[in-house]
C-alpha positions as CSV (number, residue, x, y, z in Angstrom):
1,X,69.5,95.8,88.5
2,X,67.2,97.2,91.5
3,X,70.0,96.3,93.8
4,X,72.2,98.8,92.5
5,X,69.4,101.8,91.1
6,X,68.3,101.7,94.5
7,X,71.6,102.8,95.9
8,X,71.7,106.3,93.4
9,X,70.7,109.6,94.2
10,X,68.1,108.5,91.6
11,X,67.1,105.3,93.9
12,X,67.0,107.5,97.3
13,X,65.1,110.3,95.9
14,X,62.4,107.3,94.6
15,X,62.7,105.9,98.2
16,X,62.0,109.4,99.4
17,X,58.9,109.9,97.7
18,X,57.4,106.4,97.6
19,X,58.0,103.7,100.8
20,X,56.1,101.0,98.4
21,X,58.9,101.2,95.0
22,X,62.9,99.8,95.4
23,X,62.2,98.4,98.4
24,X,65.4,96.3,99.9
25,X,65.0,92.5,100.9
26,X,65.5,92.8,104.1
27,X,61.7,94.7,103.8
28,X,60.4,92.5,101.9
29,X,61.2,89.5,103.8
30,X,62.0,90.7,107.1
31,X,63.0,87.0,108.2
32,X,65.5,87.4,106.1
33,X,68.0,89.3,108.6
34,X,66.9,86.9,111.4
35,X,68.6,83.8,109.3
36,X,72.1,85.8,109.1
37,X,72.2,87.4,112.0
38,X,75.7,87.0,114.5
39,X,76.3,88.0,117.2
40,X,79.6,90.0,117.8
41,X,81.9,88.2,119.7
42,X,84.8,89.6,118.6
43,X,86.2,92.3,120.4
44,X,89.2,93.4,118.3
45,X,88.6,96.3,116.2
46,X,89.3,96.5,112.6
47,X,90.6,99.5,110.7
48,X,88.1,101.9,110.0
49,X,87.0,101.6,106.7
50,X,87.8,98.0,106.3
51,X,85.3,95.7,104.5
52,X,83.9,92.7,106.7
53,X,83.2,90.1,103.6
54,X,83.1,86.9,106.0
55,X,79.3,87.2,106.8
56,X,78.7,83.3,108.3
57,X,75.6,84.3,110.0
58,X,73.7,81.7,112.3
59,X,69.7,81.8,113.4
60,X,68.4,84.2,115.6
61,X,67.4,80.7,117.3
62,X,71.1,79.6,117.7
63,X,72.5,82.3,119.7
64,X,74.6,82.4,122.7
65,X,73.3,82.5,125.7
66,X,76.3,84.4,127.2
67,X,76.0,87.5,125.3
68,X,78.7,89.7,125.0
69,X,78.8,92.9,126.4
70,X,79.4,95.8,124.5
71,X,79.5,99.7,126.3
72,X,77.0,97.5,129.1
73,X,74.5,96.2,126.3
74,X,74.0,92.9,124.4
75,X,75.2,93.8,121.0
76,X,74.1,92.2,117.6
77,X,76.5,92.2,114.5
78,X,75.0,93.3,111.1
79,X,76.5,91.7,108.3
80,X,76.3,90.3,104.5
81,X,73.8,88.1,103.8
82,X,75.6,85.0,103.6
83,X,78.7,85.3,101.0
84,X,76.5,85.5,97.9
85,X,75.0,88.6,99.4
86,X,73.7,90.5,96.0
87,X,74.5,93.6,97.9
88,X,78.1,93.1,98.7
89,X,80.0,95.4,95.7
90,X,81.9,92.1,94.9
91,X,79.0,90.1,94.5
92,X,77.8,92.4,91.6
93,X,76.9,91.3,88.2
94,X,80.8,91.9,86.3
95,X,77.8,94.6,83.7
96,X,77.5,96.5,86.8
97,X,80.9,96.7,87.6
98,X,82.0,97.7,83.9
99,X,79.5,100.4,84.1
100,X,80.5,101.9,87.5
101,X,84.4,101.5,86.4
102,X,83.4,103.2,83.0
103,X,81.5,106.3,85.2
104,X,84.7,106.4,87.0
105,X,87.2,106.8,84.2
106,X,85.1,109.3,82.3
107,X,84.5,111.3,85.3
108,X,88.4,111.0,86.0
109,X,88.4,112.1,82.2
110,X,86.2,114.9,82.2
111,X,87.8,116.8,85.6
112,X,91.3,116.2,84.4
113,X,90.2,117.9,80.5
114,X,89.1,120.8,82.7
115,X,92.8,122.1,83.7
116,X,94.8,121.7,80.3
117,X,91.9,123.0,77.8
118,X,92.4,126.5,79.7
119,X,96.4,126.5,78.4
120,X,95.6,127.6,74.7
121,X,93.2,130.4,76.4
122,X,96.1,131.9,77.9
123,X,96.9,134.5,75.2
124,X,92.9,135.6,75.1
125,X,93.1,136.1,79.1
126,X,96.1,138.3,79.0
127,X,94.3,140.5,76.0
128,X,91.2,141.1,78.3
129,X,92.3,141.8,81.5
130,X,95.8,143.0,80.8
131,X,98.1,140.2,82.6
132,X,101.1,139.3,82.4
133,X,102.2,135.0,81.1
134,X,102.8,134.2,84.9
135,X,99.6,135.4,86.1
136,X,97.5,134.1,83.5
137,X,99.6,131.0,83.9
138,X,98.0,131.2,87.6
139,X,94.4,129.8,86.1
140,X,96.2,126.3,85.4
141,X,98.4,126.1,88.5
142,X,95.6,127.1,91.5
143,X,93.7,124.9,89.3
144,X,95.9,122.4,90.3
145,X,96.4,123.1,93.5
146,X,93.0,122.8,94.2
147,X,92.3,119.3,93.3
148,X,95.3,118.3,95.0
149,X,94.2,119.8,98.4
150,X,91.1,118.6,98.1
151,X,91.3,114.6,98.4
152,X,92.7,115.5,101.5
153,X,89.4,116.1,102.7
154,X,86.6,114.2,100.6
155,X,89.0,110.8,100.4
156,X,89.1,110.6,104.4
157,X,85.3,111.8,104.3
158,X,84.4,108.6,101.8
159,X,86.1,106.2,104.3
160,X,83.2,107.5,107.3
161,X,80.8,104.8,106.8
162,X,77.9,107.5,107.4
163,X,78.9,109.2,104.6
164,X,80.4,107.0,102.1
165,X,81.6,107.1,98.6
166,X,78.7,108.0,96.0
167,X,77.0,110.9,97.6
168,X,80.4,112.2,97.8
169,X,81.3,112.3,94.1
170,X,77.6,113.5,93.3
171,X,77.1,116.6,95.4
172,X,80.7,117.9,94.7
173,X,80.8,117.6,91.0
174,X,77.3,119.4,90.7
175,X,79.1,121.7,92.6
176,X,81.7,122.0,91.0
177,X,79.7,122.4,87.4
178,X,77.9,125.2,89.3
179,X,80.8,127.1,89.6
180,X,81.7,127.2,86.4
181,X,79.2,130.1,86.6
182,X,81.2,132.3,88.2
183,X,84.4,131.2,86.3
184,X,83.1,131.5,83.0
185,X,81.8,135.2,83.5
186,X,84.3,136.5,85.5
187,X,85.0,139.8,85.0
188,X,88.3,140.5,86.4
189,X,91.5,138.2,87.1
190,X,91.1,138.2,90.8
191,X,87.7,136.9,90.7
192,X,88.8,134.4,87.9
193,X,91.5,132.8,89.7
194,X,89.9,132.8,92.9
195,X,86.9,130.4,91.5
196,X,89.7,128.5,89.5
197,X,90.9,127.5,93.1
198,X,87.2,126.8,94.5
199,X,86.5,124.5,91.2
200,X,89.2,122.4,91.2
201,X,88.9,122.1,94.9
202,X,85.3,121.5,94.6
203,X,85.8,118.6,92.1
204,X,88.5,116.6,93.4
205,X,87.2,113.6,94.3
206,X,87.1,110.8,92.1
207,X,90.7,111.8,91.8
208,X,92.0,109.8,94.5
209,X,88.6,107.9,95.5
210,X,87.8,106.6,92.3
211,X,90.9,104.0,92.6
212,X,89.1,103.0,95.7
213,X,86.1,102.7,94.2
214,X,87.4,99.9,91.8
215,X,88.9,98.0,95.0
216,X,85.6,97.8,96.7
217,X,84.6,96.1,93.5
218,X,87.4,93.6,92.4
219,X,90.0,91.4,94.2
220,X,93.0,93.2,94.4
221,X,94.4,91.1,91.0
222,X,91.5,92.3,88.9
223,X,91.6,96.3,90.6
224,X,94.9,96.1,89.0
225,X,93.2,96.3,85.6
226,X,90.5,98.5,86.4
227,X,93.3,100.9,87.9
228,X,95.4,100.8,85.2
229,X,92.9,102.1,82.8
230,X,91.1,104.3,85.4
231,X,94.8,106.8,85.4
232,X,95.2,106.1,82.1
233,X,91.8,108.4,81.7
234,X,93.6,110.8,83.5
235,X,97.1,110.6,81.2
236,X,94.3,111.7,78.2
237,X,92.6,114.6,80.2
238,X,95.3,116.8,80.2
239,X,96.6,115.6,76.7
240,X,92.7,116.2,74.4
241,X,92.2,119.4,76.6
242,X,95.1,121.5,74.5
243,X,93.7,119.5,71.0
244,X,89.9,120.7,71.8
245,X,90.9,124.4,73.6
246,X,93.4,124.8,70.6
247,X,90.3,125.5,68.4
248,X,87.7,126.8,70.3
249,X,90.4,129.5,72.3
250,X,91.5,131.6,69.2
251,X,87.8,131.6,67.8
252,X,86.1,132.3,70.3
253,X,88.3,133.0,73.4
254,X,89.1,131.7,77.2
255,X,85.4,131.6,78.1
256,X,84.8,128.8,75.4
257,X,87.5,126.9,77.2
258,X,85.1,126.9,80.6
259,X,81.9,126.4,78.9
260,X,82.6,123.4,76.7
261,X,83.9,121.1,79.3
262,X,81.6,122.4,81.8
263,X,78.5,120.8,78.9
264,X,80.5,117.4,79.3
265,X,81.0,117.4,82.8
266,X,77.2,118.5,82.9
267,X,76.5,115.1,81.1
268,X,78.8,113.1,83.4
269,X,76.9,114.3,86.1
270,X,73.0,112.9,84.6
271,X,74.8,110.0,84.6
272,X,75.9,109.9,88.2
273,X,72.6,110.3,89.3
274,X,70.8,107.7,87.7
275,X,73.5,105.0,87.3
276,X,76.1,105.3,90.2
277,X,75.7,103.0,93.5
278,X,77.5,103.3,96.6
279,X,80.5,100.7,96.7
280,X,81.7,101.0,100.0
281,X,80.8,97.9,102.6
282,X,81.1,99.9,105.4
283,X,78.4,102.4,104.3
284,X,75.6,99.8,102.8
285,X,76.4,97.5,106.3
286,X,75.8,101.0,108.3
287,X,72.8,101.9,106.4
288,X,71.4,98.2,106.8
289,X,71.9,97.9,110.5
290,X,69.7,101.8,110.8
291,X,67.0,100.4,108.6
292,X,67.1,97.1,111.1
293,X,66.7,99.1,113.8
294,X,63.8,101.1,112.9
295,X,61.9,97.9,111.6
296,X,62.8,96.1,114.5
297,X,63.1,99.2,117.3
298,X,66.0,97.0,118.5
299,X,69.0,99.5,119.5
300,X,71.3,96.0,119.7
301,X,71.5,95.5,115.7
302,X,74.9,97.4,114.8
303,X,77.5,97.2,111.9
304,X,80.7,97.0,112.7
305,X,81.7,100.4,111.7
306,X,79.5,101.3,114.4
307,X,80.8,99.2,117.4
308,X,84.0,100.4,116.4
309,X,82.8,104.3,116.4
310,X,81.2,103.7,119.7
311,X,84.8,103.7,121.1
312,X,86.0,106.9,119.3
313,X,87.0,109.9,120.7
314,X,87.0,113.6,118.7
315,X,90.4,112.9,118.5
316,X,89.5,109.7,116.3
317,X,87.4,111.5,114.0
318,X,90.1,114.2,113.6
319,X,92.4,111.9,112.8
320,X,90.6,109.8,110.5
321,X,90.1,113.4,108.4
322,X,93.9,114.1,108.7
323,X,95.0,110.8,107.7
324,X,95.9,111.4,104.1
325,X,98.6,113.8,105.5
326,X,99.7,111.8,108.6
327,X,100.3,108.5,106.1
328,X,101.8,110.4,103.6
329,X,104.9,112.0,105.7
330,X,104.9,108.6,108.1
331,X,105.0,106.0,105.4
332,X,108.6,105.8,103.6
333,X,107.1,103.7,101.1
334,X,104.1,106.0,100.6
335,X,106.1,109.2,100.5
336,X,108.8,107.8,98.6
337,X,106.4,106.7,96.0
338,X,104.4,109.7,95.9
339,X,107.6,112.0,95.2
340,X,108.3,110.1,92.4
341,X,105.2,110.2,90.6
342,X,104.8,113.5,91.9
343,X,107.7,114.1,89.7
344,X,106.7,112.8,87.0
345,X,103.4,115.0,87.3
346,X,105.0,117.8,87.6
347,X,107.3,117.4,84.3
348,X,104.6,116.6,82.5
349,X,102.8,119.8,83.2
350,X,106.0,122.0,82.4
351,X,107.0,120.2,79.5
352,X,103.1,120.4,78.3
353,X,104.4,124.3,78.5
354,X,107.1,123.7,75.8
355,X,104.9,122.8,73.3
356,X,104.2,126.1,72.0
357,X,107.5,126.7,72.0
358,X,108.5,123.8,70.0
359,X,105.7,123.4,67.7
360,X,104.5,127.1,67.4
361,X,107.5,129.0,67.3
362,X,110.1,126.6,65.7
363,X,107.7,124.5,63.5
364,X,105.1,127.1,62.9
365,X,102.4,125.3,64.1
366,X,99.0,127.0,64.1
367,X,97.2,127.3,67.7
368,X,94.8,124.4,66.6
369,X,97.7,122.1,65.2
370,X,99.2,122.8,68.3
371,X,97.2,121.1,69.9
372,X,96.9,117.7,67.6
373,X,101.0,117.9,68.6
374,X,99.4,116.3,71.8
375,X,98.5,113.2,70.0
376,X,102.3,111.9,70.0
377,X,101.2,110.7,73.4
378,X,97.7,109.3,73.1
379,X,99.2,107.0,70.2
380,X,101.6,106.1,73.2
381,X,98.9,105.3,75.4
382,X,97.4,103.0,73.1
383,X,100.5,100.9,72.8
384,X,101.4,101.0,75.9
385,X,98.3,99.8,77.8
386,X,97.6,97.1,76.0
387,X,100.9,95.5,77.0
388,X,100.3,96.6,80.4
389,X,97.7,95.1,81.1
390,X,99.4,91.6,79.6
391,X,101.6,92.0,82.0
392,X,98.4,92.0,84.8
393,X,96.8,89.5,83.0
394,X,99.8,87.1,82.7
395,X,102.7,88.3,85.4
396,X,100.6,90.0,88.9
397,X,97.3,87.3,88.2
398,X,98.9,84.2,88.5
399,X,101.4,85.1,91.8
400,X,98.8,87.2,93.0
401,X,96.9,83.6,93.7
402,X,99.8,82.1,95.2
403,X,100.4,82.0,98.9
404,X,104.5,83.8,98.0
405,X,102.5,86.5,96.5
406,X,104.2,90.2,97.8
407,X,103.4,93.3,96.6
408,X,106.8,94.0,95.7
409,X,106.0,91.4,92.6
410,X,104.1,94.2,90.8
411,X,106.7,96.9,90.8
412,X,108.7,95.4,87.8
413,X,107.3,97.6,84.9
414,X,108.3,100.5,86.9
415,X,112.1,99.9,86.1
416,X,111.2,100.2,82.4
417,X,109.2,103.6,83.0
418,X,112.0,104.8,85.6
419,X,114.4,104.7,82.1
420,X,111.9,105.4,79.3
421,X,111.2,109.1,81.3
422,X,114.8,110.2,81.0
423,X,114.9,109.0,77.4
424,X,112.2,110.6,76.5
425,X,113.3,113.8,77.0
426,X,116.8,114.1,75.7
427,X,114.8,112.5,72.6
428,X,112.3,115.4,72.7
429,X,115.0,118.2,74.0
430,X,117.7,117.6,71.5
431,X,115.0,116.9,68.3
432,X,113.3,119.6,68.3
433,X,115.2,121.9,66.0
434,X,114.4,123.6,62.5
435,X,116.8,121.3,60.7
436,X,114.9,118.1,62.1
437,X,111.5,116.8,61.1
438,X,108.4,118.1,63.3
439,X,107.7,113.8,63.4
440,X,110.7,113.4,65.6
441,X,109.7,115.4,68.5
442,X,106.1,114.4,68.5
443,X,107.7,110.3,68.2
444,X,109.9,111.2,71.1
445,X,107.1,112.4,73.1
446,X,105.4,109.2,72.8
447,X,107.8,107.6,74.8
448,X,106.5,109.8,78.0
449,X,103.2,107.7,77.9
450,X,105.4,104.5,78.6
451,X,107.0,106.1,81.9
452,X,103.0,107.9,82.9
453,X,101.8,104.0,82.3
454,X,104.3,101.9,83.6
455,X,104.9,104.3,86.6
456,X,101.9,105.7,87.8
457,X,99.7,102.7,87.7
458,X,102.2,100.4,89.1
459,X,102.6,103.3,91.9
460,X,98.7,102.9,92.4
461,X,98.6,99.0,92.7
462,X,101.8,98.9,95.1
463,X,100.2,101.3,97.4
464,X,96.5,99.9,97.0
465,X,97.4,95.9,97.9
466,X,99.9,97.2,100.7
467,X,97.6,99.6,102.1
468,X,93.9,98.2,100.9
469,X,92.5,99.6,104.2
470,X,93.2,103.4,103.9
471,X,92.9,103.4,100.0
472,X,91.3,106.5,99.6
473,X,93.2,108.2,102.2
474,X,96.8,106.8,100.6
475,X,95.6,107.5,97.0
476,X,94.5,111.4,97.7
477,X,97.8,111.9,99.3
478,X,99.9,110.9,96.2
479,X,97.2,113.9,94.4
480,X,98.7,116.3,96.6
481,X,101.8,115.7,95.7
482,X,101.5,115.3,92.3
483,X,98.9,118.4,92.2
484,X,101.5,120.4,93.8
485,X,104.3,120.3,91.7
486,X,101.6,119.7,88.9
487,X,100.9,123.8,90.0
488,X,104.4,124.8,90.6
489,X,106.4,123.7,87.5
490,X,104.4,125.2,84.9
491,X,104.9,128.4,86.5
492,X,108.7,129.0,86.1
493,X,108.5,126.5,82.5
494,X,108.3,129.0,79.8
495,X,110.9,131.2,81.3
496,X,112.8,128.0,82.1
497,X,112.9,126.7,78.0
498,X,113.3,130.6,77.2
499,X,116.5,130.8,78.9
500,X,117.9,127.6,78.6
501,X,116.6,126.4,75.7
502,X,114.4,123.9,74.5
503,X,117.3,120.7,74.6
504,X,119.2,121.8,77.5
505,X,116.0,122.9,79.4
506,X,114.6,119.5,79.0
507,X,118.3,117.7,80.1
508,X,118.3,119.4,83.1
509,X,114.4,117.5,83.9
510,X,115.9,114.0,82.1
511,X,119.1,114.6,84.3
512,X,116.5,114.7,87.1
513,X,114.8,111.9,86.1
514,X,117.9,109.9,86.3
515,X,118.1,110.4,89.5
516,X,115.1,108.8,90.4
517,X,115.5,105.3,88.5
518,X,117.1,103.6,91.8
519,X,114.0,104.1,93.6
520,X,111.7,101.6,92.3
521,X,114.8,99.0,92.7
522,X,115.6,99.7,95.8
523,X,111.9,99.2,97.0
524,X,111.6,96.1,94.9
525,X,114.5,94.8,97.2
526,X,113.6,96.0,100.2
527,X,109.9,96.9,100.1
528,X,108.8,93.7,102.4
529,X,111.4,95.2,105.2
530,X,110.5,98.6,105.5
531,X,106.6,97.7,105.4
532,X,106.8,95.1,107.7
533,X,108.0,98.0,109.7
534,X,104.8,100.2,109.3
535,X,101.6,99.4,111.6
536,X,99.4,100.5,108.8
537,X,100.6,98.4,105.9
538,X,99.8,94.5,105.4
539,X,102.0,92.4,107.1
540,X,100.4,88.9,106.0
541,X,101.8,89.2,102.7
């Protein structure tokens, strides 16, 4: 357990204070290094940000004597331990893991509740200030926008080994809890939109990182679980925010909305300080080889992250932040698969915008009950996942061991989500009338959790075993896209069901939807091709 406490903002601050408490091994035993110490005589460079796991080290006493020459120095490689290395994330006891996984999905949980439980507040918001649907609208879409624009930044910043993952994910989401100050008592809608921006912005992380998170744990078979049910946290965000802001909205009004997930997310936060250690290899490597050298005072003792940086130019660094963008628009399969699912994002956010329509005006639902209309789609979750995750138990495990193992193995459950979306919603559009049972509808929509399952985390394994090196990079560019028609679609939704109506409005998105269900066949068939074609992508597989 003092492995990991001693990599929290809890265990630094008690480093901090105290040099004698959470001490590492390398401290206590300072031959310990000197047993696994290499030198580095390789002279390829890796990809920044991957993990160095093969950690063979020989005695100090075994060395060379033709050292290699590094930048005109002798230069000594830091690495694991040996392979059983206690401080390598994959080496961790399977309680820690659970736990850091579990700090994942209910952070993922807790950012996501924070866009949808504003929706039922919309009404109250137009009372006080005196705005129109659209504009009020505005405090869920730049909401949205925010969090998508902002794993551009922190998921490139969490693959710097200096920086790494955890601090990351800390520091922003006390941030962004502290600006739910601002929010809550805004006093005009300028101001209030402006912070709704700055928030979601603010808290965007573990959107895209946390998927990277659970790689640096598991083997990419076993991620495949922990990913599944990491998005699968996010599916429920946006579907219990409307159920909880139903109720607390018409009693109490909007600012209810901001101060009761801002209490949860002030919980989530406690826990990130005492419980959440850095995952990243490249960060606890960097961090070992700085503590080395001020034991030691031996400038030679570098990570590898560090002989690689040592050859980096501003231009480098620059493009290491702007890689999320770069991959995106360069990798077919990565923007192919991120339209899609952005798709899917985005008609789930305007047809979370019919609800109202259907179950308040036509059904006469009250505001709260409303909201428990939601729960068509967290029954669907629960059927859904379970045989999902049979299917990476019993049909990705066992190939994923096998030397014909391709990624293109996982994308079969996609072809059943590519025609359960479509479905869905001519079920939804075209059973939602007065003469037909509120059940129907609400059955219907439980069919849209098979296409969010199915899809998105199939999406998120694809891309994570094709590109396991720029995980985090790969993973926040699929949250802009999603995030941006996620902001876009709900804004023209209302008037969109208004003037079409409710079952043609919602066979114009299945007709859309249609269109989509040759993608995930096509890359099934020729997925190996076109990423054998990509110098970023894994070619050994």
């Amino acid at each position: 357990m003092a492995t990991q406490i001693r990599d929290t903002e809890f265990g630094h601050l008690v480093r901090l204070l105290s040099q004698r408490l959470l001490r590492y091994p390398d401290e206590i035993d300072p031959s310990l290094w000197k047993r696994f110490l290499q030198r580095n005589t390789d002279s390829t460079s890796t990809p920044s940000g991957e993990r160095v796991n093969d950690g063979q080290g020989i005695d100090l006493q075994d060395l060379s004597p033709n050292p290699v020459v590094d930048d005109g120095q002798d230069v000594c490689l830091v690495d694991w331990y040996g392979p059983d290395d206690p401080e390598n994330p994959q080496n961790w006891p399977s309680s820690w893991k659970l736990l850091v996984a579990f700090l994942m999905c209910i952070l993922n949980f807790s950012f996501y509740i924070a866009s949808s439980i504003y929706v039922p507040g919309i009404p109250s918001i137009m009372e006080e200030f005196g705005v129109s649907e659209i504009v009020a609208t505005l405090g869920l879409s730049l909401f949205t926008l925010g969090y998508g624009l902002g794993p551009m930044l922190w998921s490139p910043m969490s693959e710097i080994p200096q920086l790494g993952r955890s601090p990351l994910y800390f520091w922003t989401f006390l941030t962004f809890i502290l600006l739910q100050l601002p929010t809550g008592f805004a006093v005009d809608m300028p101001m209030f939109l402006v912070f709704r921006v700055l928030t979601g912005f603010a808290g965007s992380p573990p959107l895209a990182t946390g998927g990277a998170t659970i790689i640096d744990m598991y083997d990419p078979a076993r991620a495949s679980y922990g990913i599944c049910i990491l998005s699968s946290f996010g599916v429920l965000g946006p579907v219990f925010g409307p159920i909880i802001g139903g109720f607390a909205a018409p009693v109490e009004g909007w600012r209810w909305t901001i101060w009761i997930f801002t209490w949860l997310c002030s919980l989530v936060v406690i826990l990130l300080f005492f419980l959440l250690p850095e995952t990243s290899a490249a960060n606890i490597l960097y961090k070992r080889a700085k503590r080395l050298r001020k034991m030691t005072g031996d400038d030679r003792l570098r990570s590898r992250s560090e002989i690689e940086a040592a050859h980096h130019t501003m231009k480098d660094h620059l493009l290491v932040l702007g890689r999320a963008f770069t991959m995106t628009f360069s990798e077919p399969i990565v923007f192919f698969m991120d339209l899609y699912s952005a798709l899917l994002y985005g008609v789930l956010f305007l047809w979370f915008e019919s609800f109202p329509l259907v179950f308040g005006e036509i059904y006469g639902f009250s505001a709260g009950a409303q909201g428990l209309a939601f729960l068509g789609i967290f029954i669907g979750a629960l059927v859904t996942v379970p045989f999902f995750l049979l299917w990476v138990r019993y049909g990705i495990i066992p190939r994923f061991m096998k030397p014909s193992f391709k990624p293109e193995m996982v994308l079969p459950p996609t072809f059943v989500g590519a025609v359960s979306l479509p479905v869905c919603l001519f079920w939804y559009g075209w059973t939602a009338r007065e003469d037909v049972h509120w059940i129907l509808p609400i059955i219907g929509s439980g069919l849209f959790t098979v296409g969010v399952v199915t899809l998105f985390n199939t999406v998120f394994n694809y891309l994570g075993i094709s590109y396991p090196a720029y995980a985090a990079s790969i993973f926040a560019g699929n949250a802009l896209f999603r995030a941006s028609f996620g902001a876009s679609f709900p804004l023209f939704a209302r008037e969109l069901f208004r003037s079409l109506g409710i079952g043609p409005g919602n066979s114009l998105l299945g007709g859309i939807a249609v269109c989509f269900i040759p993608i995930p066949f096509i890359f099934y068939r020729y997925g190996e091709k076109i990423r054998h074609m990509s110098k970023n992508a894994r070619h050994d597989i």
